[in-house]
C-alpha positions in Angstrom: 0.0 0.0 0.0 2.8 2.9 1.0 5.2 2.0 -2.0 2.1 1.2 -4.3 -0.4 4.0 -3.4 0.7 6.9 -1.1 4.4 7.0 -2.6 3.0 7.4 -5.9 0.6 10.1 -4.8 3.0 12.6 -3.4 5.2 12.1 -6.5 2.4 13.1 -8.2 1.7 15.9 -6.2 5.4 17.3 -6.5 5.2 17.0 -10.2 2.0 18.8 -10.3 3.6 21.7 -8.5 6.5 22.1 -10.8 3.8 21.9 -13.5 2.3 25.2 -11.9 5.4 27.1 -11.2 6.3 26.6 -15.0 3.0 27.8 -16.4 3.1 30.4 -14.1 0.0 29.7 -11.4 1.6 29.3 -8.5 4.3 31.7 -7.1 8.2 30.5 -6.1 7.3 31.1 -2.7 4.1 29.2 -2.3 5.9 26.1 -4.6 8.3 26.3 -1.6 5.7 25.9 1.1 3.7 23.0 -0.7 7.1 21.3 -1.2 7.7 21.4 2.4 4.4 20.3 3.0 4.1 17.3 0.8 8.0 16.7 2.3 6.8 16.7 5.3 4.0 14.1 4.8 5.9 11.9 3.2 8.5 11.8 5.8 5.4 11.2 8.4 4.1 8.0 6.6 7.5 6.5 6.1 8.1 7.0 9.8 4.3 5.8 10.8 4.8 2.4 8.3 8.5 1.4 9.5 9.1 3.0 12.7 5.5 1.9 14.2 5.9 3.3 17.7 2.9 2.5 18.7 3.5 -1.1 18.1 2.8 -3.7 14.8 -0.5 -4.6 17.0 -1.7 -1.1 16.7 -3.0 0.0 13.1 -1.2 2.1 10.7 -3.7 5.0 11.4 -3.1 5.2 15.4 0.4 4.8 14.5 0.6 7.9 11.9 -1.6 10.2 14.0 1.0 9.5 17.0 3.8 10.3 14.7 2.1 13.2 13.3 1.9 14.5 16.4 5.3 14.1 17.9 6.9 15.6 14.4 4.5 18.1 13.4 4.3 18.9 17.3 8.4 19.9 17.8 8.1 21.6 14.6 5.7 24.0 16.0 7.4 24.2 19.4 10.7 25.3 17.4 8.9 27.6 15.1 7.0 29.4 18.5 10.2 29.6 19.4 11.8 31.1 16.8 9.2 33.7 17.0 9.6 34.5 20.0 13.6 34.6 19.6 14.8 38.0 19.1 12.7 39.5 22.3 14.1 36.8 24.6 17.5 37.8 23.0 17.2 41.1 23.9 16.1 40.7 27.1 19.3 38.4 27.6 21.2 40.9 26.4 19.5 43.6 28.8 20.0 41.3 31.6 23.1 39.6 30.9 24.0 38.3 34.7 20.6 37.1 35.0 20.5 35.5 32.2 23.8 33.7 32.5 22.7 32.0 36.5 20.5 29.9 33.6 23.5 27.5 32.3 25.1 28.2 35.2 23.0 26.4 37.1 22.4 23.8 34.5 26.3 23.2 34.1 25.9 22.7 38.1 23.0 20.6 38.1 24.6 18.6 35.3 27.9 18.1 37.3 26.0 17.0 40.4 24.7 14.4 38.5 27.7 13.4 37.0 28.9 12.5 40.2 25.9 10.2 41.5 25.3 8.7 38.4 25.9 4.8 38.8 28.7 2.8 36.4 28.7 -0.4 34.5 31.0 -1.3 32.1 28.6 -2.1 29.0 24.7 -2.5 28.9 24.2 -6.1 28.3 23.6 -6.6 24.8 20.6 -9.1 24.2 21.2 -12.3 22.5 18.2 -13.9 22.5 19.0 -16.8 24.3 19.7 -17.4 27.8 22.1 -19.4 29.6 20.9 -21.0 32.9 24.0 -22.3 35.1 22.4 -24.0 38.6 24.3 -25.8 40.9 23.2 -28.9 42.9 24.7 -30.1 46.4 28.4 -31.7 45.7 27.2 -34.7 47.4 24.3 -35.5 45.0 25.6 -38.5 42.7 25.3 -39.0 38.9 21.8 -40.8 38.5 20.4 -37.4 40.8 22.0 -34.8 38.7 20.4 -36.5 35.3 17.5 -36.4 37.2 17.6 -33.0 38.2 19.0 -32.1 34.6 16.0 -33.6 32.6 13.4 -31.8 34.9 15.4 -28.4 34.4 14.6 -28.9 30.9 11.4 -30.3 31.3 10.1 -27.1 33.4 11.9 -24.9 30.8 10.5 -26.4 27.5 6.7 -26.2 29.6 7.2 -22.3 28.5 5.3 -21.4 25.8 7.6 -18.6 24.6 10.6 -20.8 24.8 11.6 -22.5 21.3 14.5 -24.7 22.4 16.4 -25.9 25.7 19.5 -28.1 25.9 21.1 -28.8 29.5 24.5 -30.3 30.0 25.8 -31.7 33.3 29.4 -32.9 33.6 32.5 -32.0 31.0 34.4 -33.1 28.4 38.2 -35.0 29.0 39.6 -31.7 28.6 41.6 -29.4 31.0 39.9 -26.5 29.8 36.8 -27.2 31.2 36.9 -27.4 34.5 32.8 -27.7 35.4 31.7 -30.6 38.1 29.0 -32.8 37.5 26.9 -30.9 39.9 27.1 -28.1 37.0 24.3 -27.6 35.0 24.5 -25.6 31.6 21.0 -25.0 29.8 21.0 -23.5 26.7 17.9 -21.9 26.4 16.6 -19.8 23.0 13.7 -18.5 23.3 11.4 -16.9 20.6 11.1 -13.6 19.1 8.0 -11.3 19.6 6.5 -12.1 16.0 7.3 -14.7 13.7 9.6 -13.6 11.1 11.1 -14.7 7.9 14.4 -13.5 6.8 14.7 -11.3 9.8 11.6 -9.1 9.2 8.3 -9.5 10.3 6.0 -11.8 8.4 2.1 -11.5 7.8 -0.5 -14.4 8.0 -4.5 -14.9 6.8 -6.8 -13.7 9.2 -10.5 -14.0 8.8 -13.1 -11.5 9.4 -13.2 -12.2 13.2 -9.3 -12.0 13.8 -9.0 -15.7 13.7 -5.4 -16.9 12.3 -6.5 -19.4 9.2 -4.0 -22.7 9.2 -3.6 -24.7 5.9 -6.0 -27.9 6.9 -8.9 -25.2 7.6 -8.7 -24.7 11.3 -8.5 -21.9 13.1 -6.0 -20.1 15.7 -7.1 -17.7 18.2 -4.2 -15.4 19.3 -4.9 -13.9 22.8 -3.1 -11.2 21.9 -5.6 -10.3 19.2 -9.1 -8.2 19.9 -10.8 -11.8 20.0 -13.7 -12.1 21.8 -14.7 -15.5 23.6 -18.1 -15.4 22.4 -16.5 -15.6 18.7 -14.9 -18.7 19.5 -18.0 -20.3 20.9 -19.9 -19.6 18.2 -16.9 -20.9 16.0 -17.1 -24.1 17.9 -20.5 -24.6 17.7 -20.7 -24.6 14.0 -17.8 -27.6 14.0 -15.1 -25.3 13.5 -12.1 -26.6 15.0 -10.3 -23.6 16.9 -7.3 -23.3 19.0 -6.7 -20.7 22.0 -2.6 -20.4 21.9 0.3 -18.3 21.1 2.5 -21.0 20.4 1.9 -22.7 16.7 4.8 -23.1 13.8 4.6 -20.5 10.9 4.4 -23.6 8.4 0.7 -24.1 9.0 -0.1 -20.6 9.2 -0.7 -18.5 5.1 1.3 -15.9 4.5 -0.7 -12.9 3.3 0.9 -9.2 3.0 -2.6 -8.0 4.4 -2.8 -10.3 7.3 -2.2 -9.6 10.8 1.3 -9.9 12.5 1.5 -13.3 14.5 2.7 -12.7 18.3 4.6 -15.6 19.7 4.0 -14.3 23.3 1.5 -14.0 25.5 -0.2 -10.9 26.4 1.5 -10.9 29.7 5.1 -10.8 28.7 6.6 -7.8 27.0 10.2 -8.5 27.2 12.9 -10.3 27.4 12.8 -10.0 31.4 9.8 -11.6 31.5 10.4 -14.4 30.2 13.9 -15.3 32.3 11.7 -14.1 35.5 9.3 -17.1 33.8 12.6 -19.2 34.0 13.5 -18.6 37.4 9.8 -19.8 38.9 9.4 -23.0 36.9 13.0 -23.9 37.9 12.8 -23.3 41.7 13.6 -27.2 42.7 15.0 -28.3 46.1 18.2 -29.0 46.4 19.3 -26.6 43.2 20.6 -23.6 43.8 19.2 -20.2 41.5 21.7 -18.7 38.9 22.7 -15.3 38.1 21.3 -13.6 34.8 23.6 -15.1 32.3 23.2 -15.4 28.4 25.9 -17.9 26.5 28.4 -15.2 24.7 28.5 -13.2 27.6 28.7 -15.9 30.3 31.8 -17.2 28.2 34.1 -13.7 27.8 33.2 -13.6 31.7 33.9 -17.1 32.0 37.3 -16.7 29.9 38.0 -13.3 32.0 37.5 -14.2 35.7 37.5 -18.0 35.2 33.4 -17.7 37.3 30.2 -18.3 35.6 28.7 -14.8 37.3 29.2 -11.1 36.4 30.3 -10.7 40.0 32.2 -12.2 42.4 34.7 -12.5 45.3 37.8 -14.9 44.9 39.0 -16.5 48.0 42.6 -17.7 48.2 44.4 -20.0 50.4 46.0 -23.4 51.3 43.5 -24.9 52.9 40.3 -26.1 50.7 38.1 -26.2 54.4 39.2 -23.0 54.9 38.4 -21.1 52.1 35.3 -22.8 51.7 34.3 -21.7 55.3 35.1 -18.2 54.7 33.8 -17.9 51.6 30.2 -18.9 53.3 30.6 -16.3 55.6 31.0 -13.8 53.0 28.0 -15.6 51.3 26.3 -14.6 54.8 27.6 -10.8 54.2 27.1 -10.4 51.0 22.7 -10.7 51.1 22.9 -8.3 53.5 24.7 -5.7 51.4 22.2 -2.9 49.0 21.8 -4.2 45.4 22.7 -7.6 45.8 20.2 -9.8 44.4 19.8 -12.1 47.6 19.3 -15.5 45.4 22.0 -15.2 43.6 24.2 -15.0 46.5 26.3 -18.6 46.7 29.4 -19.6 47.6 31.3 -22.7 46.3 30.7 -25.7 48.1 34.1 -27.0 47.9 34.6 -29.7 50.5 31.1 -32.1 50.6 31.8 -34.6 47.8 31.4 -38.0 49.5 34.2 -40.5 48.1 35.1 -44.3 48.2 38.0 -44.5 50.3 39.3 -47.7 49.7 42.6 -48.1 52.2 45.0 -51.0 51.6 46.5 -52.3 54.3 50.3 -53.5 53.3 50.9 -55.6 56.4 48.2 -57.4 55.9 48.9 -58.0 52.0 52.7 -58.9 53.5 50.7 -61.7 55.0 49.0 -63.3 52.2 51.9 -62.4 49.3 50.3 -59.9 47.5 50.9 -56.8 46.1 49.3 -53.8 45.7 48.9 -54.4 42.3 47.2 -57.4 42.6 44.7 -55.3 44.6 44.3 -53.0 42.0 43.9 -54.7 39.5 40.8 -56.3 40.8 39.6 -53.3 42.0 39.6 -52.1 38.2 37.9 -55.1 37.0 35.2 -55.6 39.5 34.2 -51.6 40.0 35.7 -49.5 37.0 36.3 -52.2 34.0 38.7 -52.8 32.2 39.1 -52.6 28.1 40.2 -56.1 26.7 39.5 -55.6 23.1 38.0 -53.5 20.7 35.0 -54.2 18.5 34.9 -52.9 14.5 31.1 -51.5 13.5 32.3 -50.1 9.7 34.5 -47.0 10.9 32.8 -47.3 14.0 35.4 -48.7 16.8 34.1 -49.6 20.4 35.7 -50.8 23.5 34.8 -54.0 25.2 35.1 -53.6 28.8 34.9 -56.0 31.1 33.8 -55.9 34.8 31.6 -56.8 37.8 27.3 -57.0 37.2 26.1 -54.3 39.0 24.5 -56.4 42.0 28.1 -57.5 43.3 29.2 -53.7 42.9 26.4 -51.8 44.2 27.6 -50.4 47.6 30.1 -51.0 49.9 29.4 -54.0 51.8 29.5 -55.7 48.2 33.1 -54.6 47.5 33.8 -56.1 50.7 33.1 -59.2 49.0 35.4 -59.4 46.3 37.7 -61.9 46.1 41.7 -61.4 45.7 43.5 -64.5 44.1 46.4 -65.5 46.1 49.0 -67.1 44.7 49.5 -70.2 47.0 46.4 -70.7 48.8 42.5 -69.5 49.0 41.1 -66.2 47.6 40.8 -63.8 50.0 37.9 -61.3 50.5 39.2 -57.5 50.2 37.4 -56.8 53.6 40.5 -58.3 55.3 43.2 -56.8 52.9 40.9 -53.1 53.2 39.3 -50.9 55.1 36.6 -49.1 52.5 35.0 -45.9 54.1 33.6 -42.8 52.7 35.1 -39.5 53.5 34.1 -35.6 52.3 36.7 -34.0 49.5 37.2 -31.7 47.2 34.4 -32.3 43.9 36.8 -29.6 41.8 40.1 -27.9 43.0 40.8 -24.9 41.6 44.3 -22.9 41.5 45.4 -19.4 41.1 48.7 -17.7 41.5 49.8 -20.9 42.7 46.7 -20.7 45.6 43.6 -23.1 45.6 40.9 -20.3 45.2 37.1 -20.7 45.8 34.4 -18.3 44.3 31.4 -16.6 46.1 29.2 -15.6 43.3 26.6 -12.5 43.3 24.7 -10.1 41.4 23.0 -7.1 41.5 19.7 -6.2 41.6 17.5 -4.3 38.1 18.1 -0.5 38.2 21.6 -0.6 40.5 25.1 -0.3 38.9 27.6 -2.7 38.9 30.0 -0.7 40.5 28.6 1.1 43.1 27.2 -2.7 44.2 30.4 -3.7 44.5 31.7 -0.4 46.4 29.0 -1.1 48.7 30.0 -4.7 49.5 33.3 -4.1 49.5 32.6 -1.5 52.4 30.2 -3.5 54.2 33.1 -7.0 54.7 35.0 -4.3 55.9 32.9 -3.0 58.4 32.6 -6.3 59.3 36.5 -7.2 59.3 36.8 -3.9 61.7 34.2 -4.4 64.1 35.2 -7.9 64.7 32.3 -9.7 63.6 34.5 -11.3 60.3 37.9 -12.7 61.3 40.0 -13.2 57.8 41.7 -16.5 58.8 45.6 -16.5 58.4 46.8 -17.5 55.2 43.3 -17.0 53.3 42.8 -13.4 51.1 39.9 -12.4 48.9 39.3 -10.3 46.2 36.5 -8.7 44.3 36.7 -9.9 40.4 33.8 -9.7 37.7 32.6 -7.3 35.1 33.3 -4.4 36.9 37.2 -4.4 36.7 36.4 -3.8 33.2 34.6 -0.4 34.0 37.7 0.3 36.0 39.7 -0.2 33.0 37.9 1.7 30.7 38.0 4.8 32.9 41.6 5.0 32.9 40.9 4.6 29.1 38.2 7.5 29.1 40.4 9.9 31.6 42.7 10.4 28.8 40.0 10.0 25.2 37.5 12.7 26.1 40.0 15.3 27.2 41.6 14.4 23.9 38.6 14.7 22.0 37.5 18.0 23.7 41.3 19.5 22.9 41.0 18.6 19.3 37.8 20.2 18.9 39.1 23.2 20.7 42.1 23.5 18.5 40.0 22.9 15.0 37.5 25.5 16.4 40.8 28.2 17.1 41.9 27.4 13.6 38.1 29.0 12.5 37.9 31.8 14.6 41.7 32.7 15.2 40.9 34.1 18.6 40.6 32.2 22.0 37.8 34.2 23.0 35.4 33.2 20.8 36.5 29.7 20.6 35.6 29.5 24.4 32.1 31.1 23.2 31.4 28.2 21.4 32.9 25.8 23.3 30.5 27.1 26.2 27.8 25.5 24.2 29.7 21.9 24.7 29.7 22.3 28.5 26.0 22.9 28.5 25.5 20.2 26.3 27.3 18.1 28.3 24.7 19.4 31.6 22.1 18.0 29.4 23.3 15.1 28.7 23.4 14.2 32.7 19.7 15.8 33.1 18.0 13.1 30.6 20.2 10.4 32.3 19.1 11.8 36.0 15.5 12.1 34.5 15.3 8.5 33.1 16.1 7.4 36.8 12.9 9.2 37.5 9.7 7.3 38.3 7.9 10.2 37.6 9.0 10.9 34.2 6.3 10.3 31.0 4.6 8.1 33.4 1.0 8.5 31.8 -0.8 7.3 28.9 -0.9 8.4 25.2 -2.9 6.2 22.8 -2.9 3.3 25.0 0.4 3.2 25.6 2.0 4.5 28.8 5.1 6.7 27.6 7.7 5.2 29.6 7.4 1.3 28.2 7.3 3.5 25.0 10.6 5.3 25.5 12.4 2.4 27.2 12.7 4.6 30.2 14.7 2.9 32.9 17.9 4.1 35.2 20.8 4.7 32.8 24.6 4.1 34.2 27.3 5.5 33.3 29.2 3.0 30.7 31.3 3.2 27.7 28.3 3.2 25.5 27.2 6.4 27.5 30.5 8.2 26.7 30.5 7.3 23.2 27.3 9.2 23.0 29.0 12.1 24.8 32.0 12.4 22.2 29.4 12.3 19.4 27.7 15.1 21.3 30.6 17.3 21.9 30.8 17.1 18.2 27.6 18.2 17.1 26.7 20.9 20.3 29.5 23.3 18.1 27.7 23.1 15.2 25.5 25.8 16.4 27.9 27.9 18.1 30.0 27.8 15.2 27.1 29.1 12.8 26.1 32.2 15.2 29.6 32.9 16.0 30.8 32.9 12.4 28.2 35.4 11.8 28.2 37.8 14.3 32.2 37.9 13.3 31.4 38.9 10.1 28.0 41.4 10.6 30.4 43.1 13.3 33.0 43.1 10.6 30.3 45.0 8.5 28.7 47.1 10.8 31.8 48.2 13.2 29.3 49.5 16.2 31.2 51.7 18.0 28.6 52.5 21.0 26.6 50.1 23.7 23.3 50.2 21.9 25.0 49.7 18.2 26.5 46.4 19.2 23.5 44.6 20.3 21.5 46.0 17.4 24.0 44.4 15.2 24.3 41.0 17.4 20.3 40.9 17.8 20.4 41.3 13.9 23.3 38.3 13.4 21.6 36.2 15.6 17.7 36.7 14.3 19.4 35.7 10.7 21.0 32.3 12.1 18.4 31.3 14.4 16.6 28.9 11.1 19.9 27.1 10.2 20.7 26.6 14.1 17.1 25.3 15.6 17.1 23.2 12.0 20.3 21.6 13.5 18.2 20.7 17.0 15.3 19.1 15.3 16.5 17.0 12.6 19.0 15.4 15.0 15.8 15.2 17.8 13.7 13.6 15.0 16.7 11.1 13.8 17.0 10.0 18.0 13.5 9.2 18.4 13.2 5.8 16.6 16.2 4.7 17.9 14.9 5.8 21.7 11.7 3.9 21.0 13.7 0.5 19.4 13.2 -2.7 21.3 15.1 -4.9 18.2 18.6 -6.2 18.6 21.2 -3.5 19.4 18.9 -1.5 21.0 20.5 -2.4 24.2 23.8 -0.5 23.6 21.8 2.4 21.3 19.7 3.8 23.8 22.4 4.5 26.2 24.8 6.1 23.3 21.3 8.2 22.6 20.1 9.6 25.6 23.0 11.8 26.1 22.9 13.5 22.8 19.2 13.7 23.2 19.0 15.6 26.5 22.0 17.5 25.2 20.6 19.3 21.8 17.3 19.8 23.9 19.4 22.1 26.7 21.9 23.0 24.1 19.4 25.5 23.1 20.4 27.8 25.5 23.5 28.4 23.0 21.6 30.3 20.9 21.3 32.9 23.5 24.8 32.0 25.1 26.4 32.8 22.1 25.3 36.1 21.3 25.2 37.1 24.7 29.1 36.1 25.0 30.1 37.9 22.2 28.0 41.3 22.9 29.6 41.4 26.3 32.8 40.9 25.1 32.5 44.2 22.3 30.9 46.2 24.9 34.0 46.2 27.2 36.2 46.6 24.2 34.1 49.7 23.4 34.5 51.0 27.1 38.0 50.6 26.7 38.6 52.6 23.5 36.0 55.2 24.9 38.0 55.6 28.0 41.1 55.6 26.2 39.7 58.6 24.1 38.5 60.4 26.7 
C-alpha cells in the first residue's frame, strides 16, 4: 500500500507543483511551502509504516496520528520559538547576569549528576538466548544430577515462549573445562516477539473475526488479538475446529501481506525480562541452587576473564580447601545483607562435601598373604571400574569391550567387601580383610590461582543498581565487618572482588585520557576557524551545557515520575524504554558524538556575528546589540534546524526494542538531552560575544577620553 499508493501520490503531487510554477499559477514562494508540505508528509508516513511506535499490533492510522503528532508537534514548538527569539534575546542581552545563573545552574545541576550517576562497564547486549547455570549439592551423585538435569529442561520447554532448551551436566576429557558434575548448563533460546522470515516480520491470513486461518482449515485464536470468547464459541458450535494459543509453527499458518502480524507471546510478557523471570519460577527445585542472569556469549568472555560463571564475584585464596570454603560462606552470609545484591544469587562454592570411596589398603596385611598392591588394584579395576580387553569394529565405527563386575556384586560398599583377591599359594581372600573401605568428604573440583587453591562466592545485583557502586558497597560493608570484629579473615586465606566491573575500572583510565583528547581537538579545530581564543571558548561554552544535558536526561530516566502516563494506550515510559541509565562506555561514546555536534550551532552564530560586526563596526553600547540581535535573528533557522533533525533522527532509535537497542539507547540519551538544553547556545552565544564588544568599546572610549 505505501510503496504502491501513497508513494506514488506525493510524487504526483510534487510534479503537479513544478507543473504550476512553470505555467506560471503558482508563485516561487508558495511552490516552496507546498514542497515542504508534501516533504513533510511523506516523511510522516514513512516514519508511521517502518518506525510503528505504537507497536505492529496497533493499526497504521493510530500509529501515523501518534507520529504526526510528535513531528509536526516539535516543529511547531521550534517555530513558536523562533518567533519568540529576538525579544528573549534582547532581554538576555539587557539582563546579561541574569540570564547567564540559567546554564550556570544547568552546568551545576549537570555536574551534580555526573557524580551520582551509577557505572557499568557495558549495557548487556541481548542475544536472544539465555544461559541457565544452577548448581546442585556436591554430594548429590550422577543418577540425581540426570535427574535434576531432565526436569530443568522439562520445566523450561513447559514455557510457551521458549523455542529450544539443551542442558548439559558434567564436562568433556579436557583441561579447559573445568565444570563438576553438579554443574548444570541449559542453553535456552527462546522466541522472538513475532514470527519472522528472513529477519523481518511476516504477515499471515486472518478472517473477518481476527481468527489466524491454518492450511488444513482450522483456526487459531491469538490472545493477543481483539478476540472475543463469544466468537470462539460460536466458532465451535458450527464444527469449527479452533485453537486458544500463542504457540503454533509458521508452516501451518498462510502468509498474506494484508494479514495480521503473528505474536509468539503471551499478552503478559513484553520483554525479554519476563520471560527469564518465567525461567526462574518453573525452575525453583529443592536441592538446586538459583543462577545469576547469564546469556551464552557473555557468560563465556566472563567465563574466559574471571574463570566464574557470574558477572560478579569475590575470589577466596588460600592453602587450605576447608578453609576457604568456610570463609567464603561467611561472605556468602555478608554479601545478602549488602544494598543491590540480588539475595538469590548469593552462593558460595561448596568446595569440601563430595562423599568418596576410600578404599585403604593395608600392606601388612597383603605382606601376609603375598600380595601386592597391584594385585589389589587390579581387581579393583575389574570388578568396579572395568577394564578394556579388546576392541569391537562396527564399519569405521570402533568400540571398547570392557569388562567388569554385574552391577548387584558392585552396588555399595558391603558388596566390595566381597570381592575376592586370588592369592598365589592358597585361597582367595575377600578385600574386607586386605581393606578398610569408608567414605570421607573431598574436594568435587580444586581450583588454582597464582599458585593458591581459590574458591568463588558468586553475586549479582539487583534491576536499576550499577555494577560498580554494588560492588563499592560490598566491598565497604566486609570491611565493616573485618573492623568491628564480627569477620575474622583466617591466616593465610585473602579475597578479592573480580567480575565485570574491573572492566569499568579499565575503561575509565581509558576515558580519563579520550575525552580530554577529543575536547582538545575540537578546541584546537575551532581556534583554527575563529583565530581568537575568546570566541573559541564562546562556542565551546555550548559543549559544557550540552554536556549538563546530557546528565539531566540520564538523572531524569532514573525518575519514576517521568512520561509516566498514557498516550494512545500506551504508557510513555514502556514507550521510550525509560529505565535508570549508568554510566558506561556506551554512554560516553554518545557524549564524544555530542561534543561534536553541540558546536555546530555555536560555530554558525559565531561565524556570523564575526562577520556582521566586521560590516557594521558598532562603536557604541546600543550599536553592538543591534548588530548582534540582527546576526543572531538571521542564524536562528539554520541553528534550531540543526536541533530538530537530530531530535527527530533520536527518536526511533529511543523507541527500538530490536537487537542493538540495548547499547543504542544509552549512546542516545545523552545527545538527546543534550541538543534539547543545548538550546540555550543560541542565546549563550550572542550574549558572549556582545559582552565581550561592549567592554572593548569601554575601553577605547575611556582611552579617548
Amino acid at each position: 500500500m505505501i510503496f504502491g499508493y501513497w508513494i506514488g501520490l506525493i510524487l504526483i503531487a510534487f510534479g503537479f507543483v513544478a507543473i504550476s510554477v512553470l505555467r506560471e499559477k503558482l508563485s516561487k514562494e508558495r511552490s516552496n511551502l507546498f514542497n515542504i508540505y508534501l516533504s513533510a508528509a511523506a516523511i510522516v508516513f514513512l516514519l508511521a509504516e517502518y518506525w510503528r511506535p505504537l507497536g505492529v499490533d496497533k493499526s497504521i492510522f493510530w500509529n501515523l496520528i501518534f507520529v504526526g503528532i510528535i513531528c509536526f508537534g516539535l516543529l511547531a514548538s521550534f517555530m513558536f520559538f523562533k518567533t519568540y527569539y529576538t525579544i528573549i534575546l534582547k532581554w538576555a542581552l539587557e539582563n546579561r547576569l541574569v540570564f547567564l545563573t540559567i546554564p550556570a545552574t544547568l552546568l551545576i545541576f549537570g555536574f551534580f549528576i555526573f557524580k551520582n550517576t551509577g557505572k557499568e562497564f557495558m549495557p548487556s547486549l541481548n542475544e536472544g538466548s539465555f544461559l541457565l547455570m544452577p548448581t546442585s549439592m556436591p554430594h548429590a551423585g550422577v543418577g540425581e544430577n540426570k535427574r535434576v538435569l531432565q526436569q530443568l529442561d522439562m520445566a523450561v520447554a513447559s514455557i510457551p515462549e521458549i523455542e529450544t532448551v539443551v542442558g548439559k551436566a558434567g564436562r568433556t576429557e579436557s583441561a579447559l573445562d573445568p565444570a563438576p558434575l553438579s554443574m548444570y548448563e541449559n542453553m535456552i533460546q527462546y522466541k522472538p516477539e513475532y514470527m519472522l522470515k528472513e529477519g523481518k516480520r511476516q504477515r499471515f491470513k486472518v478472517d473477518d473475526e481476527g481468527f489466524f486461518v491454518l492450511k488444513d482449515n482450522t483456526f487459531i485464536a491469538n490472545p493477543n488479538n481483539d478476540v472475543t470468547s463469544s466468537a470462539v464459541a460460536n466458532y465451535r458450535q458450527n464444527g469449527k475446529k479452533v485453537s486458544f494459543t500463542v504457540d503454533e509453527s509458521s508452516e501451518k499458518l498462510i502468509p498474506d501481506g494484508d494479514g495480521a502480524f503473528f505474536r509468539n507471546w503471551r499478552p503478559e510478557i513484553n520483554s525479554p525480562e519476563d520471560i527469564r523471570n518465567e525461567i526462574v519460577r518453573v525452575t525453583k527445585l529443592p536441592g538446586v541452587t538459583s543462577a545469576p542472569k547469564l546469556q551464552p556469549i557473555e557468560t563465556r568472555l566472563v567465563m574466559l576473564q574471571t574463570g566464574m560463571r557470574a558477572p560478579m564475584g569475590i575470589k577466596v585464596k588460600g592453602q587450605d580447601l576447608k578453609q576457604i570454603e568456610a570463609f567464603g560462606v561467611q561472605l556468602e552470609g555478608i554479601l545478602k545483607q549488602a544494598e543491590g545484591v540480588k539475595t538469590e544469587a548469593v552462593f558460595a562454592d561448596r568446595i569440601v562435601g563430595k562423599p568418596y570411596l576410600l578404599i585403604d589398603i593395608n600392606r601388612e596385611r597383603l605382606s601376609r598373604y603375598g600380595i601386592s598392591i597391584e594385585d589389589v588394584q587390579n581387581v579393583l579395576q575389574v570388578a568396579v571400574g572395568g577394564m578394556v580387553l579388546t576392541k569391537t569394529v562396527e564399519g569405521r565405527e570402533r568400540y571398547g569391550i570392557r569388562v567388569r563386575y554385574p552391577r548387584e556384586l558392585r552396588g555399595n560398599p558391603s558388596d566390595l567387601q566381597d570381592i575376592y583377591v586370588p592369592v598365589e599359594k592358597g585361597s582367595p581372600v575377600p578385600l574386607s580383610e586386605l581393606a578398610s573401605i569408608r567414605y570421607e568428604q573431598g574436594p568435587q573440583v580444586i581450583k588454582s590461582e597464582d599458585t593458591f587453591l581459590v574458591g568463588y562466592v558468586l553475586f549479582d545485583k539487583l534491576d536499576g543498581f550499577a555494577e560498580v557502586n554494588v560492588v563499592e558497597t560490598a566491598q565497604a560493608l566486609i570491611q565493616q565487618k573485618i573492623d568491628t570484629g564480627d569477620l575474622i579473615v583466617p591466616k593465610g586465606i585473602s579475597y578479592k572482588f573480580t567480575g565485570t566491573y574491573e572492566n569499568q575500572l579499565r575503561a575509565e583510565k581509558t576515558l580519563s585520557v579520550i575525552v580530554p583528547l577529543a575536547l582538545f581537538v575540537i578546541f584546537i579545530i575551532l581556534y583554527f576557524q575563529f583565530r581568537s581564543v575568546s570566541t573559541t571558548f564562546m562556542v565551546f561554552t555550548g559543549i559544557m551545557v550540552a554536556f549538563a544535558g546530557g546528565f539531566v536526561m540520564i538523572w531524569l530516566y532514573g525518575q519514576d515520575w517521568f512520561l509516566n502516563f498514557g498516550f494512545f494506550g500506551e504508557n510513555l515510559r514502556d514507550l521510550f524504554n525509560i529505565q535508570t541509565i549508568n554510566l558506561s562506555v556506551a554512554v560516553w561514546v554518545g557524549f564524544i558524538a555530542l561534543f561534536g555536534i553541540a558546536t555546530d550551532d555555536g560555530v554558525v552564530m559565531a561565524t556570523y556575528l564575526t562577520q556582521t560586526f566586521d560590516k557594521n563596526d558598532p562603536t557604541d553600547i546600543k550599536e553592538i546589540r543591534q548588530s548582534t540581535l540582527e546576526a543572531a535573528s538571521k542564524r536562528i533557522r539554520p541553528c534550531l534546524m540543526t536541533t530538530v533533525t537530530t531530535i527527530l533522527a533520536l527518536l526511533p532509535v529511543l523507541t527500538s526494542t530490536g537487537k542493538g537497542s540495548d547499547i543504542m539507547i544509552p549512546m542516545s540519551i545523552p545527545i538527546f538531552g543534550g541538543m534539547l538544553l543545548d538550546t540555550t547556545s543560541y542565546f549563550l552565544v550572542p550574549v558572549l560575544f556582545s559582552w565581550r564588544k561592549e567592554r572593548l568599546a569601554k575601553k577605547r572610549l575611556n582611552s579617548g577620553g
